[in-house]
Backbone as JSON, one array per atom type, in Angstrom:
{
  "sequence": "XXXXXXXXXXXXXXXXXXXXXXXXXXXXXXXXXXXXXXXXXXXXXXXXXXXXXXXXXXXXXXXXX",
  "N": [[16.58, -1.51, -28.71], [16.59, 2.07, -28.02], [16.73, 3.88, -24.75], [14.52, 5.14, -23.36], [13.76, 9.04, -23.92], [14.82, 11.4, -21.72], [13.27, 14.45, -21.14], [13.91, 17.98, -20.63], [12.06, 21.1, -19.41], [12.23, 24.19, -19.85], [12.31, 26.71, -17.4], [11.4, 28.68, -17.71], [9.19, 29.12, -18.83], [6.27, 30.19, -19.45], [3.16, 30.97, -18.48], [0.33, 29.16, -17.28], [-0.62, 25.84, -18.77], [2.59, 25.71, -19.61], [3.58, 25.56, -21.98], [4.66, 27.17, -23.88], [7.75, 26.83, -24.88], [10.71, 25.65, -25.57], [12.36, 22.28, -25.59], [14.87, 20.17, -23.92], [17.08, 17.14, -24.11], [19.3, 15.79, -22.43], [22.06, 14.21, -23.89], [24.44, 12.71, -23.03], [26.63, 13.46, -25.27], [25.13, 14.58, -27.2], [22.67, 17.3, -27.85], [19.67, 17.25, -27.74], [16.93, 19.39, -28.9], [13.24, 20.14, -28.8], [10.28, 21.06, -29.53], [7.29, 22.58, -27.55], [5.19, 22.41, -27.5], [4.74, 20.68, -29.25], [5.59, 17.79, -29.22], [5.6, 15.2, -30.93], [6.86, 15.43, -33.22], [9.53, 16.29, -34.92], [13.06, 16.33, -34.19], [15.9, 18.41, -32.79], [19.45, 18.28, -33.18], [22.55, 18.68, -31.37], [25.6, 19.17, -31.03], [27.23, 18.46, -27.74], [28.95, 20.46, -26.6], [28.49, 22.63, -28.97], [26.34, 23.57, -28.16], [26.5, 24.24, -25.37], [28.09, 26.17, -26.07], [26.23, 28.2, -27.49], [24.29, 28.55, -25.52], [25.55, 29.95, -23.7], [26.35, 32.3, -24.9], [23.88, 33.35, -25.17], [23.23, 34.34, -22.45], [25.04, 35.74, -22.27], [24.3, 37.91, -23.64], [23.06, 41.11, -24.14], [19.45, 42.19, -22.71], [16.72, 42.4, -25.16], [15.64, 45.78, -25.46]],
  "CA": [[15.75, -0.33, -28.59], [16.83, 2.94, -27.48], [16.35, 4.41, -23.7], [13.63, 6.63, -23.01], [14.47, 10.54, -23.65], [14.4, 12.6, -20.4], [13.24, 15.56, -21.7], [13.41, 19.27, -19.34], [11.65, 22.35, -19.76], [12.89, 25.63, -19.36], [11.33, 27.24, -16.0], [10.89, 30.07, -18.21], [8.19, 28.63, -19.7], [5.16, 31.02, -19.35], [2.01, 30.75, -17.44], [-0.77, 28.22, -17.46], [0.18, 24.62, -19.05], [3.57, 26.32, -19.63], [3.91, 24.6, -23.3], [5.41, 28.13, -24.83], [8.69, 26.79, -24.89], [11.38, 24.18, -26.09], [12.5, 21.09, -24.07], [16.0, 19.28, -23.87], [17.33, 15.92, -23.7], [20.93, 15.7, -22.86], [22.5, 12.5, -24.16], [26.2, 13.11, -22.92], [27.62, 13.94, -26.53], [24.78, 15.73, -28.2], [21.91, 17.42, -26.66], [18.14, 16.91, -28.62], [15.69, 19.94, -29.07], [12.14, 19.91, -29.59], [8.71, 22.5, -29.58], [6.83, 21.83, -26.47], [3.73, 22.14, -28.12], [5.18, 19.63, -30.71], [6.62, 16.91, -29.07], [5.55, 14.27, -31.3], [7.24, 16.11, -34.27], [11.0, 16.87, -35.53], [13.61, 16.84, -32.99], [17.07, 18.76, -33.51], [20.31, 17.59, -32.41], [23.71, 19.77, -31.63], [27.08, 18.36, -30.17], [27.0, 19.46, -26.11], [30.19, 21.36, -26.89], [27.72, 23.49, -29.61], [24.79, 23.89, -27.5], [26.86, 24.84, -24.55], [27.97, 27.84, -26.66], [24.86, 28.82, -27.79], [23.87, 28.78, -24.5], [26.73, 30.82, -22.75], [26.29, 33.58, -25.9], [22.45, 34.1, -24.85], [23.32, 34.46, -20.79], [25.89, 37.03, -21.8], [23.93, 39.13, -24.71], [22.15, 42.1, -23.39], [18.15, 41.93, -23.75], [16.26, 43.86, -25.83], [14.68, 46.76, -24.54]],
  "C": [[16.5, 0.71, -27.75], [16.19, 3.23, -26.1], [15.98, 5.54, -24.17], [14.3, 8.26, -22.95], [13.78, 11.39, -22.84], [14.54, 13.87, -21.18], [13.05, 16.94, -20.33], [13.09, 20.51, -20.21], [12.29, 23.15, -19.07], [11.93, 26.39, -18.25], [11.31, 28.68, -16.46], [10.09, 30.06, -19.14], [6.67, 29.38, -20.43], [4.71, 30.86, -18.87], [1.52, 29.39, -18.37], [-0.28, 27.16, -17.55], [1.74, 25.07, -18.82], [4.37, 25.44, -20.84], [4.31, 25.89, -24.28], [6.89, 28.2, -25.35], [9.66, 25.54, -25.6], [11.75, 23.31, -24.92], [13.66, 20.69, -25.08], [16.39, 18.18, -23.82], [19.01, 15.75, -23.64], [21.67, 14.56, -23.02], [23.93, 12.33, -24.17], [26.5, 14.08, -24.47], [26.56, 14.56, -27.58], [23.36, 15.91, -27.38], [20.89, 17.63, -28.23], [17.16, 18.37, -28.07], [14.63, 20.14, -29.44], [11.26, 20.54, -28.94], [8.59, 21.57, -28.01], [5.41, 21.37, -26.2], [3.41, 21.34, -29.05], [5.45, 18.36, -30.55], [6.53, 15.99, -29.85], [6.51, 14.92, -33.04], [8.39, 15.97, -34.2], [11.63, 16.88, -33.81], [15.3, 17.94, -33.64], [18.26, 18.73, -32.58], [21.67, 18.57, -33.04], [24.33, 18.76, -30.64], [26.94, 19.54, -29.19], [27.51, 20.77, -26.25], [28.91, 22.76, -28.01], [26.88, 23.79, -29.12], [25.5, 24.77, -26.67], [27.37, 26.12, -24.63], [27.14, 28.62, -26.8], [24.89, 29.35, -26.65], [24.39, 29.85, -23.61], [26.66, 32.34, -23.48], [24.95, 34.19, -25.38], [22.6, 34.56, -23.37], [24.49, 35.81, -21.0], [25.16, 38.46, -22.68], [23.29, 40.05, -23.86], [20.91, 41.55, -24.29], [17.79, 42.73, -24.47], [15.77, 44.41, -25.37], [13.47, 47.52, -25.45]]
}
């Protein structure tokens, strides 16, 4: 059987519950995304290396105004 997936929310979650958002699981070599209002649903899985792009592209884009 597989170990339990530590899942984290984004502390930019919204108010109240703060279930407006996605959650993570980083499993060394590919990192797991899934709703937060969903969890029992679909997950989706990117190699770290691909996430960590993603990730670095949204921290540099300008927002929208």
């Amino acid at each position: 059987m597989d170990a339990p997936t530590l899942w984290k929310k984004s502390s930019f979650s919204g108010g109240g519950e703060g279930n407006d958002c996605v959650e993570i699981a980083d499993l060394d070599t590919h990192i797991r995304v899934r709703d937060s209002k969903a969890p029992a649903r679909a997950t989706l899985t990117f190699p770290a290396g691909a996430f960590a792009s993603f990730v670095d592209a949204l921290k540099t884009r300008p927002l929208p105004r």
